[in-house]
N, C-alpha and C positions, 0 to 999 in steps of 0.2 A: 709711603703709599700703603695702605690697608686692604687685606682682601679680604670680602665676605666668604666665611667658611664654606667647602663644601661640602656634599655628602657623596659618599662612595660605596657602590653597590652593585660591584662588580665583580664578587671577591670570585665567582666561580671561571673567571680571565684570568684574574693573578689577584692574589687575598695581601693586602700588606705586609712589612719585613716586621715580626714582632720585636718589641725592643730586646727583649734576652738575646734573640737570633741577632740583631745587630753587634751586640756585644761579642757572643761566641764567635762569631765572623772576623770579625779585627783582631781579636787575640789572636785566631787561628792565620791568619794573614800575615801576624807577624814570626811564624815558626820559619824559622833559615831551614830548615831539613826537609831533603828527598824521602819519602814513606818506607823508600825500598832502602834508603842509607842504611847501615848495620850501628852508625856510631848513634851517639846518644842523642841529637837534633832529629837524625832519622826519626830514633826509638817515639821521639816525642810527637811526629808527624803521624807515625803510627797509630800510636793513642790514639790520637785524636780518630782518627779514622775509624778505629775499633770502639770507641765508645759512643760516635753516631751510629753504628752499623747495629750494636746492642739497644739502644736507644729506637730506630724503626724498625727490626725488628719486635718490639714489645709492643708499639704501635701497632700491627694487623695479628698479634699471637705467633710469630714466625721464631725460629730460631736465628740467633744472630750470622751464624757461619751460613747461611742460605741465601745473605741479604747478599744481591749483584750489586755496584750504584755505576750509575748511565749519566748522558748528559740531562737528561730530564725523560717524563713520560713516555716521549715519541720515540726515540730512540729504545728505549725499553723493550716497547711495545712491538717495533721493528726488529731487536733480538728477537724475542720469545717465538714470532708470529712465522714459523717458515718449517719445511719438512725434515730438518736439521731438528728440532726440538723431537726430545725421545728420552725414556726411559733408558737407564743403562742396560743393556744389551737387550734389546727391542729395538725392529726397527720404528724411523717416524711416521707423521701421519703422510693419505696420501691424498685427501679435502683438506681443506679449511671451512667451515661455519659459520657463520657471521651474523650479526641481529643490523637488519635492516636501520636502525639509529646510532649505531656505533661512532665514534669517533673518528674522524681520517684516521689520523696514526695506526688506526686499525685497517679503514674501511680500502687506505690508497697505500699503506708503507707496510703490509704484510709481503711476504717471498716465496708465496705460492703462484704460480700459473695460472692467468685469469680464467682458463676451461675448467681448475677443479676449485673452485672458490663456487658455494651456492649462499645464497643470502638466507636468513629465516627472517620472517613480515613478524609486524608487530601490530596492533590493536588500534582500537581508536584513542586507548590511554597512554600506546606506548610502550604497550607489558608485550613483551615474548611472546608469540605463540609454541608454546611446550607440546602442544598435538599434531603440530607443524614439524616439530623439531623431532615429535618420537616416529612419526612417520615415513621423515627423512634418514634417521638412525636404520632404524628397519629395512628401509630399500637398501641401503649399504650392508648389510649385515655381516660380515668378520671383515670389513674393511677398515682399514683403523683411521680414524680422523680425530683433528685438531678443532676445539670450538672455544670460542672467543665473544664473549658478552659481556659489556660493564655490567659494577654492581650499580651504579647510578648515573644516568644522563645528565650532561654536561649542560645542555638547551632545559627543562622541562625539569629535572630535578627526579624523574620518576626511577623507583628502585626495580633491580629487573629480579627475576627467582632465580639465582644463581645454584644454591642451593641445591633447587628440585631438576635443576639443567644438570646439573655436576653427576647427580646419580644416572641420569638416563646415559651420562657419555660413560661413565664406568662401569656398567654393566655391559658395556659391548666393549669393553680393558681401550678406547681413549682417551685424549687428554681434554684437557679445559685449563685457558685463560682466562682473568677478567681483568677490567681496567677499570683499577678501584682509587683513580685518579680523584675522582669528586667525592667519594664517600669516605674515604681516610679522615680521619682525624673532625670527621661530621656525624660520624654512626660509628657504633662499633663494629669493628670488622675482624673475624678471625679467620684466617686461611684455615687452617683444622677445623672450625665448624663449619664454614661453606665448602667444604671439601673439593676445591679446586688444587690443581696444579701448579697452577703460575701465576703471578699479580705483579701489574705494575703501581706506580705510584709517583708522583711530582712532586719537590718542596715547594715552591710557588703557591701551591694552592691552601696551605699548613698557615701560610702566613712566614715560611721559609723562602731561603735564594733562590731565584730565579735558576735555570741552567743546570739542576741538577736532580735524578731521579735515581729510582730501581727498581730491577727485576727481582721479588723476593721468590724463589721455590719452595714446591710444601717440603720437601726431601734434597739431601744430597744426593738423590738416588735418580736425577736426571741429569742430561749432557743439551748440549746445544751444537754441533757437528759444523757448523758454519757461521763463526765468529763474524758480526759486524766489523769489530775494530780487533786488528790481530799486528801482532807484536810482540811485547814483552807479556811477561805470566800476571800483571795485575788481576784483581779480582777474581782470583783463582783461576786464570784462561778466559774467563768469558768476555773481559775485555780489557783488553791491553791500553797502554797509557798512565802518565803519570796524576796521581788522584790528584782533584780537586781539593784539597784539604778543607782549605777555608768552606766552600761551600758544602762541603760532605757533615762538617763540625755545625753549619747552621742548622742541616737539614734534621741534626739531631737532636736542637735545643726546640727545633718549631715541632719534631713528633712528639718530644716529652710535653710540651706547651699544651699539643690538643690533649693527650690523656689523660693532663692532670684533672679537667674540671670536662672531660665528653658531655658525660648525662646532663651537667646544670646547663652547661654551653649549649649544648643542643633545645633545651627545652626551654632557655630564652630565647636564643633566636628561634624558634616554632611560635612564641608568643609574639614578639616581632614582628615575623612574615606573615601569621598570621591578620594582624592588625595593618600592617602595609596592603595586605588582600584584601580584606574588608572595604580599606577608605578606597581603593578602585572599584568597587563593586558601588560602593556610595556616587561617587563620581560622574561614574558611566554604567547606571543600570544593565544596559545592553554588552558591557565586556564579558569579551571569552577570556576565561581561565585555563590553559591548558591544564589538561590532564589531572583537573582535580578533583576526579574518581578515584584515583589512582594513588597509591604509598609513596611518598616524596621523602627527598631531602627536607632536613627543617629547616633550612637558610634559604629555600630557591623558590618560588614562581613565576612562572609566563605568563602575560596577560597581551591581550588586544583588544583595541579599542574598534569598532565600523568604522571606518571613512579617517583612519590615522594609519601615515605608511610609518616603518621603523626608520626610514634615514631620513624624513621630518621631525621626525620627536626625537629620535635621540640628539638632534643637536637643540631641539628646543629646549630639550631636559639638561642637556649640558649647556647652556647660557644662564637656565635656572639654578646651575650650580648644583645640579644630579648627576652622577657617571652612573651610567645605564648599559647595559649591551642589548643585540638583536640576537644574540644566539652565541657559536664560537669564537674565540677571540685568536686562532691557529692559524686564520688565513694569510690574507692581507690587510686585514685593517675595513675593508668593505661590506659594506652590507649588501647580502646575498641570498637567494631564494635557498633556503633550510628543507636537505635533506631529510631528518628527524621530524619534520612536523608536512611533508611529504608522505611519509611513510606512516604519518597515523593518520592521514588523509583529510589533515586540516583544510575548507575551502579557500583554496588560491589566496583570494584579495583578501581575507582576513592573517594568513600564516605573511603575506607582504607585510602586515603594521605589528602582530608578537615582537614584545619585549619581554627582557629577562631584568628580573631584578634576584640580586646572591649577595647574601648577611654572610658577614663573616663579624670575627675575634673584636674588630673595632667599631662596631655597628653599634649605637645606642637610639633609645629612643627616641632623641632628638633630632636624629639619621631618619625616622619614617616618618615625623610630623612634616620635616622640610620636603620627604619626597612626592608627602601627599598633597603639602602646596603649590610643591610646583605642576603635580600632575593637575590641579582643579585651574591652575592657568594655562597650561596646555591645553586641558580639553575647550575650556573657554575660549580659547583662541581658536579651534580649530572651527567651532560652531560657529561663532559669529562671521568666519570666511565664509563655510558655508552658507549662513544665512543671507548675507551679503552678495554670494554669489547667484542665490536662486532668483 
């Protein structure tokens, strides 16, 4: 039996295992040795582990001894995000900050007290509001608080000013997270030029194994007071357990992967997504484009069609032999009314039919000619219901 190929375009759910990543994974799978052993199987477990952790590290500009690794993003995110996080001998914060489009893992797995969590709203594009944020700094004034904003949207693709957030929280000596889960290995990213704190990050999304993440800090010069996972001294205290070898070794071949070729990778797939947006504009005159005002990733837009829901068309689009998403892939599996496109107060029954389409490493042209065929029988199908119906 033969299948007709399909296209996948999903990558900002989970971006494929690159074949290198394949490779590094099964050698490392086959190392006999505990990390922590002393003898020479250990030592070699080791390695491995120190030479992914230098490897993402160089990925966001961080130093290797500052790279935490986690079971993935959420967990990360989950350390970082709690009153326990603090500079060495400083206490921590006593809010948390949040950008109204945030990610669960941020917005429901932080360990703060739902009374001192305030949210900051974001625009009709999606961006921050930074006069929201300096005004809420200001009411607090020597109170120290924790702020927490991706550098790029998971739904929408839109990048946030992490940067110009970073200065406002350090002038009043807080901290700042971001969860630069989508923008790693798609944009450059340096923790020392955005002058943030804390960053997480996912291999999943690299085109790395599933299951496995970190929390990189900009300094040694922060503690975390209340360990997630406690136990033994792995990852220098911060979290206990025995490493994931295999997976910590892919994560490392998928961040040298993005680095080697960011700039051209990025500015193909921009050319790409671009041309994927276009032939939906051709298609359906009347689609919304989310937030394409707005600075995006170059692999990601949302689009919605009038009178097309997203859990009609994403299965129309997967019988077409398209994988498409509605938004996050973190839930359950369901498609479900989007927080993020709430919050930039997309109307109702249009943010019901937003899709996402996200290019990644194995996206070719041949990927957006097929998705723009099956989009022109989609929409065709949808009309003639309609017409049919009136």
């Amino acid at each position: 039996m033969t299948f007709s190929p399909r296209t996948y375009l999903d990558h900002n759910a989970t971006s494929p295992l690159r074949p290198e990543v394949a490779e590094t994974v099964l050698r490392a799978l086959q190392l006999p040795g505990n990390a922590s052993s002393v003898h020479a199987e250990g030592r070699a477990a080791r390695a491995e582990i120190e030479k992914a952790r230098d490897k993402v590290a160089r990925l966001v500009g961080a130093r290797a001894k500052n790279v935490v690794f986690t079971s993935g993003g959420t967990e990360a995110a989950n350390l970082v995000l709690t009153p326990g996080f603090r500079r060495l001998g400083q206490a921590g914060a006593a809010r948390l900050l949040v950008g109204a489009a945030e990610h669960p893992c941020v917005l429901n797995g932080h360990r703060f007290p739902d009374g001192d969590v305030d949210t900051i709203p974001v625009d009709d594009q999606g961006v921050l509001d930074l006069v929201w944020l300096r005004a809420q700094l200001d009411k607090f004034g020597d109170e120290r608080v924790l702020l927490s904003i991706q550098l790029a949207n998971n739904e929408t693709g839109v990048l946030q000013p992490v940067a110009e957030a970073a200065r406002l929280v350090h002038e009043r000596g807080s901290l700042i997270h971001t969860d630069a889960v989508q923008a790693a290995g798609r944009i450059p990213v340096d923790i020392a030029a955005l002058g943030i704190d804390a960053m997480t990050l996912s291999a999943h999304k690299l085109g790395g194994p599933k299951g496995i993440g970190a929390l990189i800090l900009a300094s040694d010069q922060f503690e975390i007071g209340d360990k997630l996972v406690r136990g033994g001294g792995q990852e220098k205290g911060f979290r206990a357990g025995t490493e994931n070898v295999a997976a910590i070794a892919g994560f490392g071949a998928a961040a040298e992967g993005a680095l080697a070729d960011l700039e051209d990778e990025a500015e193909r797939l921009r050319g790409l997504r671009d041309e994927a947006e276009a032939q939906v504009r051709r298609i359906a005159p009347d689609a919304l484009v989310v937030a394409s005002a707005a600075e995006r990733l170059p692999n990601t837009f949302a689009f919605a069609i009038p009178g097309l829901k997203a859990e009609t068309a994403l299965i129309a689009f997967d019988l077409a032999g398209v994988a498409l998403s509605s938004g996050s892939a973190c839930s359950s599996g369901k498609v479900k009314r989007s927080h993020v496109l709430d919050a930039m107060g997309v109307e109702p029954t249009l943010a019901e039919g937003v899709l996402r389409v996200s290019l990644g490493w194995s996206t070719t042209k041949e990927d957006v000619i097929r998705f723009a065929e099956a989009c022109e029988r989609v929409v065709g199908t949808l009309y003639k219901r309609k017409a049919s119906a009136a």
